[in-house]
matplotlib code that plots the C-alpha trace (Angstrom):
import matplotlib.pyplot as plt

x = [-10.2, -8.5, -10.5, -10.3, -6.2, -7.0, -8.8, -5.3, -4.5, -7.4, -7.4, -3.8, -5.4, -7.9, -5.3, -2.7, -5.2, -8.2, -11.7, -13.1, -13.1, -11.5, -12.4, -16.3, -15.1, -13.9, -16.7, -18.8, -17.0, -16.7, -20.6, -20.7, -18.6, -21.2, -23.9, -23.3, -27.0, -26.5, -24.0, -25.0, -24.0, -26.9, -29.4, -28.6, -29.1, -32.3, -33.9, -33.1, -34.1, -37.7, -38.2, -37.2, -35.1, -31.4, -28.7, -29.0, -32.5, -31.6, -29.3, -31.2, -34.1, -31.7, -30.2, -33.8, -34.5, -31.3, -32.1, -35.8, -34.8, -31.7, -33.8, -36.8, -33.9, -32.1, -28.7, -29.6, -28.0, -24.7, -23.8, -24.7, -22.2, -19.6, -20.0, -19.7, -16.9, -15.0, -15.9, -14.5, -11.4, -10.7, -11.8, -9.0, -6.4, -7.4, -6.5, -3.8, -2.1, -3.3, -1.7, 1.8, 4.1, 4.6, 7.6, 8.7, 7.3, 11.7, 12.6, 9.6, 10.9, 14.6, 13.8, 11.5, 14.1, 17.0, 18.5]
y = [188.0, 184.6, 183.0, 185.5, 185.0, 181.3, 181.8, 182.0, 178.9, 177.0, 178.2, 176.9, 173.3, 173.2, 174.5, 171.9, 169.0, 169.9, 171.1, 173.5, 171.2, 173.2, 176.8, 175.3, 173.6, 177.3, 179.0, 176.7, 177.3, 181.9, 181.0, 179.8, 182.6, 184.7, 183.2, 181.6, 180.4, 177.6, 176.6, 172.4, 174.0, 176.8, 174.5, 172.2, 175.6, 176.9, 173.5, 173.0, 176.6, 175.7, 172.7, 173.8, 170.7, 170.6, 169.1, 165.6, 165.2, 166.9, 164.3, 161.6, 162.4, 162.4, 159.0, 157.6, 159.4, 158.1, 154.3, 154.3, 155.4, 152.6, 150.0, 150.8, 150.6, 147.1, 146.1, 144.0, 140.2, 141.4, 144.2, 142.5, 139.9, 142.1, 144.1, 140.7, 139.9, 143.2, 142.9, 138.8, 139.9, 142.7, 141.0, 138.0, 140.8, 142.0, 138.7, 138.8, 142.1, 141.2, 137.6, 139.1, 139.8, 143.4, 145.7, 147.2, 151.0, 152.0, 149.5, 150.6, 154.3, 153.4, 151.6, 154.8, 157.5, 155.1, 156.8]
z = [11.6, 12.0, 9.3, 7.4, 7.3, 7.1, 3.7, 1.4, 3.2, 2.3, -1.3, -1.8, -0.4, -3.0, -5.6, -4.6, -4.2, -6.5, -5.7, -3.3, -0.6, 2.1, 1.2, 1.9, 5.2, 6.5, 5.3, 7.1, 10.1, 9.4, 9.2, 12.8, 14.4, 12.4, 13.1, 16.5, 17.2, 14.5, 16.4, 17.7, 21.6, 20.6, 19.4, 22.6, 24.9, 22.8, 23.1, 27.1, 27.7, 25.5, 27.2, 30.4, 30.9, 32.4, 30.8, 32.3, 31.5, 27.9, 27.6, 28.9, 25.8, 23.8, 24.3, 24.5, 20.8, 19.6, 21.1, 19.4, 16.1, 16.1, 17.6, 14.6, 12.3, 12.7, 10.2, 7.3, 7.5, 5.7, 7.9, 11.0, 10.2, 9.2, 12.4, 14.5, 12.6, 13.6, 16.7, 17.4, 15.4, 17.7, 20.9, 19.4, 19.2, 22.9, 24.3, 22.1, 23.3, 26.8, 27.3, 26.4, 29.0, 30.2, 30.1, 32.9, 32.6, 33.0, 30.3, 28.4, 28.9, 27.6, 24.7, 23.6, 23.9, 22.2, 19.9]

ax = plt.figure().add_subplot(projection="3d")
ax.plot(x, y, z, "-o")
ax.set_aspect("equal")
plt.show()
């Protein structure tokens, strides 16, 4: 019933910023109160209850699935560097943030609700 009052809502979206972008997005979602069982939570349940795994050991395949399929799939050259790039510039800006001297949490507090 919600959704369905949602679906003006979306409409005036798409109308107001082109496309059907957002009418799709909710009928995605009326599809999974429909049709809870394609839900990712159902296919997590159906699979554990197939398998007779628990959750930990569900979760444990998956994170060894997940690790094999990156590890067979390595970065080209280009992205690689990029990444390490990110990741210097944002350990830089850690140390930056970290090395300056803290507020006190009351001065912190009074400066936020100034007017």
């Amino acid at each position: 019933e919600k959704m369905q009052e949602m679906k003006p809502i979306a409409e005036l979206f798409d109308r107001t910023r082109g496309g059907d972008h957002y009418a799709r997005a909710l009928a995605r979602q009326v599809e999974k109160v429909e049709h809870p069982e394609t839900t990712p939570s159902a296919r997590v349940l159906q699979t554990m209850e197939r398998t007779g795994q628990g959750f930990f050991a569900f979760a444990m395949e998956q994170a060894r699935l997940h690790r094999e399929h990156f590890i067979g799939r390595p970065l080209d050259d280009g992205e690689e560097q990029k990444l390490r790039a990110l990741a210097e510039k944002s350990l830089a800006e850690q140390a930056e943030h970290e090395a300056r001297e803290e507020v006190p949490f009351e001065e912190y507090l009074a400066a936020y609700f100034e007017d």
